[in-house]
C-alpha positions in Angstrom: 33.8 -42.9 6.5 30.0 -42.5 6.5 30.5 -40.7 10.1 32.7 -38.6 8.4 31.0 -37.7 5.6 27.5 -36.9 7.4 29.8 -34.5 10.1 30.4 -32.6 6.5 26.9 -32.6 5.3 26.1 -31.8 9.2 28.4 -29.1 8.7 27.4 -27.4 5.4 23.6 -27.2 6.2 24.2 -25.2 9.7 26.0 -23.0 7.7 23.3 -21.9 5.6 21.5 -19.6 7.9 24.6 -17.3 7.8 24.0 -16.9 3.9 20.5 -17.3 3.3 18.1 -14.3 4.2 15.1 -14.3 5.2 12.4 -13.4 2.3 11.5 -9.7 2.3 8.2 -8.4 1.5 7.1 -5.0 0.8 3.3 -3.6 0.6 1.6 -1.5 -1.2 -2.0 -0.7 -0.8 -3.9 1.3 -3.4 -7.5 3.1 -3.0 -9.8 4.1 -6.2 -10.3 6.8 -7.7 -13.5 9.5 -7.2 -16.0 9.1 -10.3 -16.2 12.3 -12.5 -20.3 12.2 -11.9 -19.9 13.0 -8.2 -17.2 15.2 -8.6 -18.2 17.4 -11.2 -21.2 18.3 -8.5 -19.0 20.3 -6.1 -17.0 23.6 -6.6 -13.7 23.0 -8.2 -11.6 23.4 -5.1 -13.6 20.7 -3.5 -13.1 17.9 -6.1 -10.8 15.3 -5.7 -9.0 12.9 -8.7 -9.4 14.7 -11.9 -6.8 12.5 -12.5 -7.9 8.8 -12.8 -4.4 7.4 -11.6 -3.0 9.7 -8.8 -2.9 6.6 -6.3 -1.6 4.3 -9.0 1.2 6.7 -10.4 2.3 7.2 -6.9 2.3 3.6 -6.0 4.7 3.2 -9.2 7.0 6.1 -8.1 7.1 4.3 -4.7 7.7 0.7 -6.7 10.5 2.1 -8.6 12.4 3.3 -5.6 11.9 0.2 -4.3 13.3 -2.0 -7.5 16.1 0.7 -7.6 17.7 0.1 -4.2 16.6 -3.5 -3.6 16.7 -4.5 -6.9 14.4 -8.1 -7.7 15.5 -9.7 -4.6 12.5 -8.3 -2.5 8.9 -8.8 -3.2 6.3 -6.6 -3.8 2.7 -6.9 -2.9 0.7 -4.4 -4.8 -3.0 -4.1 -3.6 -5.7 -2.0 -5.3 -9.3 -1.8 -4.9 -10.9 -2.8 -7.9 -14.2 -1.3 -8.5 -12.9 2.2 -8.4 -10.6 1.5 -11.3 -13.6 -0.8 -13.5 -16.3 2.0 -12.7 -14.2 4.8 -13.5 -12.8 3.0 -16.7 -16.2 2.3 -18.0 -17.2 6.1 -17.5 -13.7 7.3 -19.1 -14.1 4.7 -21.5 -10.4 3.2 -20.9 -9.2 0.1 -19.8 -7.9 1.3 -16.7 -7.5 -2.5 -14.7 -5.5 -3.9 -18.0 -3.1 -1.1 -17.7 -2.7 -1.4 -14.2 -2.0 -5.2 -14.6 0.9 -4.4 -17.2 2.3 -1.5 -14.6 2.3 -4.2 -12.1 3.8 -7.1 -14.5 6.7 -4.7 -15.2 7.3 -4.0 -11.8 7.6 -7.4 -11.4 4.7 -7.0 -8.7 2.4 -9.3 -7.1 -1.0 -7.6 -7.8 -3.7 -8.6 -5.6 -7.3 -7.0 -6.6 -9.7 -6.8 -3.7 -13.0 -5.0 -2.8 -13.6 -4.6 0.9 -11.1 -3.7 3.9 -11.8 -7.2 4.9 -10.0 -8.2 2.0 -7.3 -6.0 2.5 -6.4 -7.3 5.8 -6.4 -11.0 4.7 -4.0 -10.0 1.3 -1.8 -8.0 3.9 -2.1 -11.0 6.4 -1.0 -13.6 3.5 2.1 -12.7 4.3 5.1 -14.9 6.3 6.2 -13.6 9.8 8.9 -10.9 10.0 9.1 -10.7 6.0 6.9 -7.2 5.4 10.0 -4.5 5.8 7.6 -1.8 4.0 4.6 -0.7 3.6 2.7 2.3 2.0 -0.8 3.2 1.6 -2.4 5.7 -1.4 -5.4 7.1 -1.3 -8.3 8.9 0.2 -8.0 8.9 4.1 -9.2 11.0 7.1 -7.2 10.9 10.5 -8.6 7.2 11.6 -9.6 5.4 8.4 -8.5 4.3 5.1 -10.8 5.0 2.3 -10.3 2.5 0.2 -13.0 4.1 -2.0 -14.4 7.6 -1.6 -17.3 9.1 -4.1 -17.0 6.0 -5.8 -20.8 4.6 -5.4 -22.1 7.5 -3.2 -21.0 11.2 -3.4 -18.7 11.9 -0.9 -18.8 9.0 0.9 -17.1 5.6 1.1 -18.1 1.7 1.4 -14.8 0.5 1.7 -12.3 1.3 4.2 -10.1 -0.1 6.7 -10.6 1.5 10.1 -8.2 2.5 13.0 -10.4 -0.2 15.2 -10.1 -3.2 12.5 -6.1 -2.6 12.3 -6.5 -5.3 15.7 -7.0 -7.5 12.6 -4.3 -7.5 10.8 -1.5 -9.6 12.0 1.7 -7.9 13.5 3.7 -10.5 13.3 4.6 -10.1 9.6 6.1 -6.8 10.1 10.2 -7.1 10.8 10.8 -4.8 13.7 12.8 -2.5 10.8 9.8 -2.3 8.8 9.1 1.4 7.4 5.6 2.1 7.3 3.4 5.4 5.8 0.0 6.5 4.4 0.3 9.1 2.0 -3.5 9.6 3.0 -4.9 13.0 4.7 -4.7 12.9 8.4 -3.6 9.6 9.0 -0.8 11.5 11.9 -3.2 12.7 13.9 -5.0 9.5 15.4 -4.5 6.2 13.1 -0.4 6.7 13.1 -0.8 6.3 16.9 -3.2 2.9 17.1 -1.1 1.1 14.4 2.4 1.9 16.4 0.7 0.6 19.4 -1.2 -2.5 17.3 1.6 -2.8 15.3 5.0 -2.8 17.2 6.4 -0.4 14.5 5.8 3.3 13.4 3.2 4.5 10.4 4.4 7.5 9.4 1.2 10.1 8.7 0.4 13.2 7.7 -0.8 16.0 9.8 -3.1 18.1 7.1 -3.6 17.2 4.0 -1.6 15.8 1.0 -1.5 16.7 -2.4 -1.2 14.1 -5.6 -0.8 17.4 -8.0 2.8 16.6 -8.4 2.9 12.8 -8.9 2.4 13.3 -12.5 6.0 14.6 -12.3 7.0 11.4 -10.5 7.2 12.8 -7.2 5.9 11.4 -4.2 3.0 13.0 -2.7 3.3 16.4 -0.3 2.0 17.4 3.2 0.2 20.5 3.7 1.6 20.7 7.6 3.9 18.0 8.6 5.1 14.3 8.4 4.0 12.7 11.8 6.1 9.3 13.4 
């Protein structure tokens, strides 16, 4: 009887790997916003985020889409780069981080604040093997870096990025070998798209050109000036 009744047990347990998936994680990795001092120093068609939540709309747009076909059964990492959204709060005079909490609490999102691209690697590294099956990026970018900030502390300039030669630290292994990846960033097709498929395993879709936030207000993702680049 005991035989026979651990054969069942034996049974029922090697069946659960045909029910149970695998967690599945998606990313989504925020920059800050420009500060209005900086800004308000170049011509008008040179100035960039007269909105103080282009990347944050657009990460929402992108979270909906995700809640609506996956529904609550996949995670969601949401990183953003906090200082932007503190210093630009203080000079709008808005509480720009407790709103973005309350986005990401309805989302039902994981919100991780960090500073550095260092950080950014190790929140986007905190993740199991195989389990991140998308991931986007939203912000200032040129064709081999991720500006995590940009005219933030200095005009025009940025002290927090992630770079085409520090993607060698984030660890590939977390990516399922289905996983969707894309910066909505300026010219991250024509050189970072390339390093990260090679780094990575999978393709980063990137922009060739610019892109434009003007119509994420509208809750539409951003556009491409030239073309989408695999």
């Amino acid at each position: 009887m005991r035989i026979f009744i651990f054969t069942l047990l034996m049974m029922a347990f090697s069946g659960l790997g045909d029910v149970v998936k695998a967690e599945e994680n998606f990313i989504v990795l925020a920059g800050g916003p420009a500060l209005r001092k900086w800004e308000d120093l170049r011509s008008e068609k040179d100035q960039h985020d007269r909105w103080w939540a282009n990347f944050i709309r657009a990460s929402t747009i992108r979270m909906d889409h995700i809640r609506k076909i996956h529904g609550n059964r996949v995670g969601i990492t949401w990183i953003v780069q906090r200082g932007g959204y503190v210093a630009r709060g203080r000079e709008d005079g808005k509480p720009y981080t407790t709103w973005i909490q309350e986005q990401a609490a309805k989302r039902n999102a994981s919100l991780v604040w960090i500073e550095s691209g260092k950080q950014a690697i190790a929140a986007i590294n905190n993740h199991p093997t195989g389990s991140v099956v998308g991931f986007d990026f939203f912000g200032h970018s040129n064709k081999q870096c991720f500006l995590l900030d940009y005219s933030g502390e200095i005009m025009g300039s940025s002290k927090s990025w992630i770079h085409q030669s520090d993607l060698i630290k984030i660890r590939s292994k977390i990516f399922s070998k289905r996983a969707q990846c894309k910066s909505w960033g300026c010219h991250t097709g024509e050189s970072m798209s390339g390093v990260w498929k090679q780094l990575m395993g999978v393709t980063l879709v990137g922009a060739e050109g610019k892109t434009s936030y003007d119509v994420v207000g509208k809750g539409t993702l951003p556009l491409v000036s030239k073309r989408w680049i695999r």
